[in-house]
C-alpha positions in Angstrom: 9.1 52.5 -29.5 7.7 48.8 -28.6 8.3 49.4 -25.2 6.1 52.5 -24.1 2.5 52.9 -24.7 0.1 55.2 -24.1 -3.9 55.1 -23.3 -6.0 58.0 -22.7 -9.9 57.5 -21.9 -11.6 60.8 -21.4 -15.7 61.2 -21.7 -17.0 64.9 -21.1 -20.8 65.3 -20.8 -22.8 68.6 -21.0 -25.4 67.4 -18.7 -25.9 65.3 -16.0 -29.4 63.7 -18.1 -27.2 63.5 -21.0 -27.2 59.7 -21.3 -30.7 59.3 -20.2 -31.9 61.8 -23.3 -30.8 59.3 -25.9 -32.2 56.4 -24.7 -28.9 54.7 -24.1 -29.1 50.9 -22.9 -25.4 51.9 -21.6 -26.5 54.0 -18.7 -26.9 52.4 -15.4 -29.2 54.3 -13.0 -26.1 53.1 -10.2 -23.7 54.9 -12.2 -23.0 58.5 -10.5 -19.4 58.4 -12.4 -17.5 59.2 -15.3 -14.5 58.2 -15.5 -11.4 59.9 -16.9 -7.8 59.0 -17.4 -4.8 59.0 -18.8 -2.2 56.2 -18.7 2.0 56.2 -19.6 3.3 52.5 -19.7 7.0 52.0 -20.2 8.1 48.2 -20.1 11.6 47.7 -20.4 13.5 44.1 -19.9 13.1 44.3 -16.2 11.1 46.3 -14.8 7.2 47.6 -16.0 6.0 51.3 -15.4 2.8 53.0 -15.3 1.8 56.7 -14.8 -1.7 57.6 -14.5 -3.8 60.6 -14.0 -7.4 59.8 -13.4 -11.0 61.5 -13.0 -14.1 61.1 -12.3 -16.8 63.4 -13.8 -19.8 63.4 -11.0 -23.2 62.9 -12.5 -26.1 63.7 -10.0 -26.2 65.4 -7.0 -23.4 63.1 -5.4 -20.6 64.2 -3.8 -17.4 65.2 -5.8 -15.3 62.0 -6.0 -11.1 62.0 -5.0 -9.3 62.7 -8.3 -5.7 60.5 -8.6 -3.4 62.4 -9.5 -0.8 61.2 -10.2 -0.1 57.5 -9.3 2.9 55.7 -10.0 2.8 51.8 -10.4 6.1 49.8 -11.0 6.6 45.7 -10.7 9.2 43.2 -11.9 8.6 42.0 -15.4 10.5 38.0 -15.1 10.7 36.5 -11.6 13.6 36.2 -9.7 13.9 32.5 -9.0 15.5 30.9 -5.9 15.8 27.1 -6.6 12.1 25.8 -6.9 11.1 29.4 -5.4 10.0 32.7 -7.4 9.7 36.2 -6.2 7.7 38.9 -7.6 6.9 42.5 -6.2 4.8 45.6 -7.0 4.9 48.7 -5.6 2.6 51.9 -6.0 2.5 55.5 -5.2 -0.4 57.3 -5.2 -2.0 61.1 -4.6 -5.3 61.4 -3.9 -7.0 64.7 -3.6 -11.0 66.0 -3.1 -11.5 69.3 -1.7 -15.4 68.2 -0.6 -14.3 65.3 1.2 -13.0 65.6 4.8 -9.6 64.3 4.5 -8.4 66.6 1.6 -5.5 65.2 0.1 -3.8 61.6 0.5 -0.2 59.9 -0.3 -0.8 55.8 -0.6 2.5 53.9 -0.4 1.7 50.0 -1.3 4.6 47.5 -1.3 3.5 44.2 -2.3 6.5 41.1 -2.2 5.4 37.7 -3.4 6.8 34.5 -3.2 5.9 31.9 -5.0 6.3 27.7 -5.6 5.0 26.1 -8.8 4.7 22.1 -9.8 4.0 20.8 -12.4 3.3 17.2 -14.4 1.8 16.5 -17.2 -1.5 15.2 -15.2 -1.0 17.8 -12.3 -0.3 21.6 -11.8 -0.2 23.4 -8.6 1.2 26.7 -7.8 1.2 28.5 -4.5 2.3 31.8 -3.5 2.2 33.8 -0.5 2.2 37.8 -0.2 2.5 40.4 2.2 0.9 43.5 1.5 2.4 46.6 2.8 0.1 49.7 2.7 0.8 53.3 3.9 -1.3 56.3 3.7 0.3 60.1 5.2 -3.4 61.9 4.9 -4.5 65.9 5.5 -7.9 66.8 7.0 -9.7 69.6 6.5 -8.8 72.4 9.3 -12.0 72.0 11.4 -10.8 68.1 12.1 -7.8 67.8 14.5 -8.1 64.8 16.4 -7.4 62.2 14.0 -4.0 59.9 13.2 -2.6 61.4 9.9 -0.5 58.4 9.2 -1.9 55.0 9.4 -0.5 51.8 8.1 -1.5 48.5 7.6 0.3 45.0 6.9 -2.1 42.0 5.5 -0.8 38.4 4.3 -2.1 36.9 1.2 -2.0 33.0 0.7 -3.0 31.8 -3.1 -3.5 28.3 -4.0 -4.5 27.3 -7.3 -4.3 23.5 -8.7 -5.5 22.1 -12.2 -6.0 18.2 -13.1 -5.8 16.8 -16.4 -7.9 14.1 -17.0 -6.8 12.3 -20.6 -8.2 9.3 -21.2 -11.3 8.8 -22.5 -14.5 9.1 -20.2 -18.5 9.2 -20.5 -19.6 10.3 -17.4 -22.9 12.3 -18.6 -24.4 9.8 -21.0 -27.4 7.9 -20.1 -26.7 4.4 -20.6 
């Protein structure tokens, strides 16, 4: 079927000087991760979809990282238009869980609408769009931590401008002359 597809990216290593033993000109000496997931995309005519389960593999004596698991991500294929106007969205779900970490597990809710005005000529292109992001996160602690919200919340607007000028006629502004 054309319209799902499927990626899956999963490294195992036996050791955590496995990359340094070969020699590798991949490894970074920053990189305490590996990272490990698998990804369901279904696009249909309307509406795109992704489920993803993802990984990390800690190299080093680090910390265990949060594993997501799963997330959901969904957003509108075509915009709806309004006149000159067009209106987007995405919206995500995620679980987050780490049993080292001090909040254990985590739900992330993001919402994000977007509106949007485009122009364009055939020497001039601008489009605008303004966003609100809408973020939610419902969190557990471990048991020896009481005293902390377990739902926060945040709102944040997003303004975007981008512009582009075409210059067609002939010009020889870097020669020496």
């Amino acid at each position: 079927d054309d319209k799902l597809r499927a990626f899956v990216n999963f490294t195992d290593l036996s050791d955590d000087a496995y990359l340094n033993d070969l020699g590798s000109d991949h490894h970074d000496s920053t990189a305490t991760v590996v990272n490990q997931h698998f990804e369901l995309s279904y696009f249909s005519n309307n509406i795109d979809s992704v489920i993803r389960l993802q990984d990390f593999e800690v190299l080093g004596q680090h910390p265990s990282s949060y594993r997501a698991i799963p997330q959901l991500a969904f957003s509108n294929r075509n915009p709806y238009s309004f006149g000159a106007f067009d209106v987007n969205w995405f919206g995500e779900v995620s679980h987050f869980a780490s049993s080292d970490a001090d909040i254990t597990r985590a739900n992330r809710f993001h919402f994000e609408p977007s509106v949007s005005l485009n122009y364009f000529s055939p020497a001039l292109a601008v489009t605008s769009e303004l966003s609100l992001l809408q973020t939610s996160y419902h969190q557990t602690y471990k048991e020896s931590i009481q005293d902390r919200d377990s739902s926060l919340s945040r709102t944040l607007p997003k303004f975007r401008l981008h512009s582009l000028v075409n210059f067609e006629r002939s010009s020889d502004w870097l020669s020496k002359g």
